[in-house]
DRENDO-1510 file (C-alpha; in Angstrom, 1 decimal, always signed):
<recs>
REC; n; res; u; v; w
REC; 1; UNK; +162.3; +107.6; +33.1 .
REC; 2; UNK; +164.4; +106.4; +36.1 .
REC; 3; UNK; +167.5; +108.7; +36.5 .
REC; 4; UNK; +168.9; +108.1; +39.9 .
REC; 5; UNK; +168.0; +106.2; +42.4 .
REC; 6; UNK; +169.0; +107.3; +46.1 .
REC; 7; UNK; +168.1; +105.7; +49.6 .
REC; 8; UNK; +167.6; +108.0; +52.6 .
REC; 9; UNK; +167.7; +107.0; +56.4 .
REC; 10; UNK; +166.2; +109.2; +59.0 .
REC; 11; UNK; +165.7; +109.3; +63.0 .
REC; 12; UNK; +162.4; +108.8; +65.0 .
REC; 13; UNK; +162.2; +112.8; +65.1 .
REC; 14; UNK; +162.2; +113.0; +61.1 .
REC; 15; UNK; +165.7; +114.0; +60.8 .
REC; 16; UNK; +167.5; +113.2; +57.8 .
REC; 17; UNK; +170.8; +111.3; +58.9 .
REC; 18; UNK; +172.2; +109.6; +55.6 .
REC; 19; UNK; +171.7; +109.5; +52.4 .
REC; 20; UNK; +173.3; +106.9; +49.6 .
REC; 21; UNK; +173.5; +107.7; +46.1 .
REC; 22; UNK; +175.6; +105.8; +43.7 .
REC; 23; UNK; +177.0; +103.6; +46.6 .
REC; 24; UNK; +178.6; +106.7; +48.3 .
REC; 25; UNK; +177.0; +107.7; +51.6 .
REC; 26; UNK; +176.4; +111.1; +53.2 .
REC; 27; UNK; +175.8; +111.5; +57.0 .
REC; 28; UNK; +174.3; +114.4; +57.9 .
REC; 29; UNK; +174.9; +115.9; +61.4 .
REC; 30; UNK; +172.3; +118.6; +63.0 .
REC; 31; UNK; +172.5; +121.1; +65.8 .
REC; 32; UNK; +169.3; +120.9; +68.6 .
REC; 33; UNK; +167.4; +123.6; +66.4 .
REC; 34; UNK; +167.5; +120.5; +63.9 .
REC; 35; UNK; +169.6; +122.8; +61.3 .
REC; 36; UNK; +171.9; +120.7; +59.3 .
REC; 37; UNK; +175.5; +121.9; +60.4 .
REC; 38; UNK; +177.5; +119.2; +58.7 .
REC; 39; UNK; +178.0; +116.5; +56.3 .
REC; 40; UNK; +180.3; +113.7; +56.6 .
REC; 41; UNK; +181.3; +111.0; +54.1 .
REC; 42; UNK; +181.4; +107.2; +54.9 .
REC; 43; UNK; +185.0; +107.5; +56.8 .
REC; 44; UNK; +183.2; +110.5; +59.3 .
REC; 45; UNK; +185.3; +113.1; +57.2 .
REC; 46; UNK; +183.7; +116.3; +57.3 .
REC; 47; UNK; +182.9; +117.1; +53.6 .
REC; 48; UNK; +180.6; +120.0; +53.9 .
REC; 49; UNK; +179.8; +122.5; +56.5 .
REC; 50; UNK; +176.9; +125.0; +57.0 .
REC; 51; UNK; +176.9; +128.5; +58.7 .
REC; 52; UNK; +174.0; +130.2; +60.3 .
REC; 53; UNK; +173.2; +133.6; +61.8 .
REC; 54; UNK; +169.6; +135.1; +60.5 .
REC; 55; UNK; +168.9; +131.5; +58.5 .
REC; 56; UNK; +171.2; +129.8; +56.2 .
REC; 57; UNK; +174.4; +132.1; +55.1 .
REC; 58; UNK; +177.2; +130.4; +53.9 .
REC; 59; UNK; +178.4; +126.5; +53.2 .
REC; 60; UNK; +181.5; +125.3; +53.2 .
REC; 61; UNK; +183.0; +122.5; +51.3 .
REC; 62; UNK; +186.7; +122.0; +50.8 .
REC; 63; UNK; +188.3; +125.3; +50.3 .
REC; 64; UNK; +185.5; +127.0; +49.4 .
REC; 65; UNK; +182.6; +129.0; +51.0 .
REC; 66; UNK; +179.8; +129.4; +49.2 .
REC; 67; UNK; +177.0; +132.2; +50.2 .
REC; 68; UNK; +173.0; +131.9; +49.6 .
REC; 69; UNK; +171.1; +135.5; +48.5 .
REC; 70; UNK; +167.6; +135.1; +49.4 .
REC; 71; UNK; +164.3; +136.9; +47.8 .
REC; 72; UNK; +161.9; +138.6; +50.4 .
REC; 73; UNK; +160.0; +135.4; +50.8 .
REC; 74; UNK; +163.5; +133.3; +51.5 .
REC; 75; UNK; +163.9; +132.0; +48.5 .
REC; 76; UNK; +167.2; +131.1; +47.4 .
REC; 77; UNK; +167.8; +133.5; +44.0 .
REC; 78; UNK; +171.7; +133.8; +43.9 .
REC; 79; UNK; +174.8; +131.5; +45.5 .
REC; 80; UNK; +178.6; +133.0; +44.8 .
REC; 81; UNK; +181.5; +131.7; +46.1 .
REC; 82; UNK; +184.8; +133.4; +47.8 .
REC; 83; UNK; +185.3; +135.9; +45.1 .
REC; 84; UNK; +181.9; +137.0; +44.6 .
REC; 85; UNK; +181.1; +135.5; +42.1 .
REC; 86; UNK; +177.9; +134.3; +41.0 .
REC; 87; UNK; +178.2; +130.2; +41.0 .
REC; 88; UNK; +173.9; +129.6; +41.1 .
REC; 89; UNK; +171.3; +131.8; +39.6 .
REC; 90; UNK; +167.5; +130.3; +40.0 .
REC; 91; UNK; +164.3; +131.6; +39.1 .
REC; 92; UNK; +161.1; +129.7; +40.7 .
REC; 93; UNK; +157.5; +130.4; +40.7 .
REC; 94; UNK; +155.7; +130.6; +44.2 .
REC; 95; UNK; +155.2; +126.7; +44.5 .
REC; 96; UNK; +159.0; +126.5; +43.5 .
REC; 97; UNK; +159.1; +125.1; +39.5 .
REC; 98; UNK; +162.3; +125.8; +37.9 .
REC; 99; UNK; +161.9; +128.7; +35.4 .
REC; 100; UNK; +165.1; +128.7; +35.2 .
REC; 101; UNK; +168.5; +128.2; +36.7 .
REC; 102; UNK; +172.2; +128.7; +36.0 .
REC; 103; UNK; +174.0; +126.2; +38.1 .
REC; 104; UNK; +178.2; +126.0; +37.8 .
REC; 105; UNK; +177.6; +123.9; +41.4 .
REC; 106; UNK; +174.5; +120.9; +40.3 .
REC; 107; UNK; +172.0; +121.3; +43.3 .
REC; 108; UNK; +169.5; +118.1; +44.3 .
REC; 109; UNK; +166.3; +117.7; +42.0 .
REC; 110; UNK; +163.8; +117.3; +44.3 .
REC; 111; UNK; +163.8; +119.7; +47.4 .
REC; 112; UNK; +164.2; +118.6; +51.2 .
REC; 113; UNK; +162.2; +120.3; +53.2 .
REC; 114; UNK; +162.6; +118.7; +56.7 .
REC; 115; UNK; +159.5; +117.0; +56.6 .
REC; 116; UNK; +160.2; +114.8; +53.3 .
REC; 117; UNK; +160.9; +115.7; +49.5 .
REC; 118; UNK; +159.2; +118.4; +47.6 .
REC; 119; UNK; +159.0; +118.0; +43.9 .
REC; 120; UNK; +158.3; +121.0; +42.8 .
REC; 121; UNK; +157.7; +120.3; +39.0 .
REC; 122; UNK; +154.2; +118.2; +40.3 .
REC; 123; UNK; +154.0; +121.1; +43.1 .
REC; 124; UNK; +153.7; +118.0; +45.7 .
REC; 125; UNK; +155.6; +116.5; +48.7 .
REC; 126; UNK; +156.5; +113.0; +47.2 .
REC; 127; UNK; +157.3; +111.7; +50.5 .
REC; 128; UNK; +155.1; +110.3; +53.1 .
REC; 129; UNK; +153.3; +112.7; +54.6 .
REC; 130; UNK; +154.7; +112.9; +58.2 .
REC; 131; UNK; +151.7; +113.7; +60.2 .
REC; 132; UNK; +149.7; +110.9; +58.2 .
REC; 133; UNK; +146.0; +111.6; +58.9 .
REC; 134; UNK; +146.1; +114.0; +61.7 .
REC; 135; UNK; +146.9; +116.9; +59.2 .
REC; 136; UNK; +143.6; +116.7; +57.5 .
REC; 137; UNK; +142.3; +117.9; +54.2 .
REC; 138; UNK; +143.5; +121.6; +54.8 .
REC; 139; UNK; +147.0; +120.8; +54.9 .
REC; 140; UNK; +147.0; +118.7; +51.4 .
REC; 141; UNK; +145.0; +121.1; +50.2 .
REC; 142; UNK; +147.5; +123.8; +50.4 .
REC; 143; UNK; +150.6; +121.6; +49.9 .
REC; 144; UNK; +149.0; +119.9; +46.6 .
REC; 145; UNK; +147.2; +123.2; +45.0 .
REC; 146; UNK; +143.8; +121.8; +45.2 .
REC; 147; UNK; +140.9; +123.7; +44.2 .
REC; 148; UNK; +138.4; +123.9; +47.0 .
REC; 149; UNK; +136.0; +123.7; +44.4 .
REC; 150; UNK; +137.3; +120.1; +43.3 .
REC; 151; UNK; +136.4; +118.9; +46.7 .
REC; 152; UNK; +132.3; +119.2; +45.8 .
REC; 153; UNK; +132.3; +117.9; +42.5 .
</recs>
């Protein structure tokens, strides 16, 4: 079942620059450690802004700063806003299903994770894989939870 449909542009260096969903375009801006510091709508209005120290702390939209709690492994767990309080709640397993979520601010579906979309639900990138061939068999065997013991079959 088709729920959205969303078109992405990106530079030679895999960065994401735009994306357009529902006719509405997003630019994204990044700093030279490729972390996305900004996004801007079609008019080059800053609409959302991100802060870093250790990794991703705090984004800003509006009014409004929103702060990311992280697990040990850096999995986001919690996001409150300016009073504290809680806004996001997620629960993942290790390849990152939803086992549940409390979301009062609606987060993206599938997951970018700088070298194309993660959908966790199939535990797979859904995007082309951007080192094509040179990656060999080891790398999609970890990134699509293969069984070694498939491989021989």
């Amino acid at each position: 079942m088709l729920k959205e449909i969303v078109a992405v542009a990106y530079d030679g260096a895999g960065n994401h620059l735009k994306t357009t969903r529902n006719g509405l375009t997003t630019y994204h801006i990044y700093d030279s450690s490729n972390n996305l510091l900004a996004e801007a709508d079609s008019s080059g209005q800053i609409t959302r802004c991100s802060i870093y120290a250790a990794g991703l702390e705090e984004m800003i939209e509006g009014n409004n700063a929103y702060t990311y709690h992280f697990d040990a492994i850096g999995s986001t767990m919690v996001m409150t806003d300016n009073s504290g309080a809680i806004v996001n709640q997620y629960a993942c397993s290790p390849y990152g299903r939803d086992l549940g979520k409390t979301e009062t601010r609606l987060q993206p579906l599938l997951y970018y994770m700088r070298a194309g979309y993660y959908d966790a639900d199939n535990g797979r990138f859904i995007s082309a894989d951007p080192l094509s061939f040179e990656a060999g068999i080891t790398y999609r065997i970890h990134c699509c939870k293969i069984d070694v013991g498939q491989l021989f079959l």
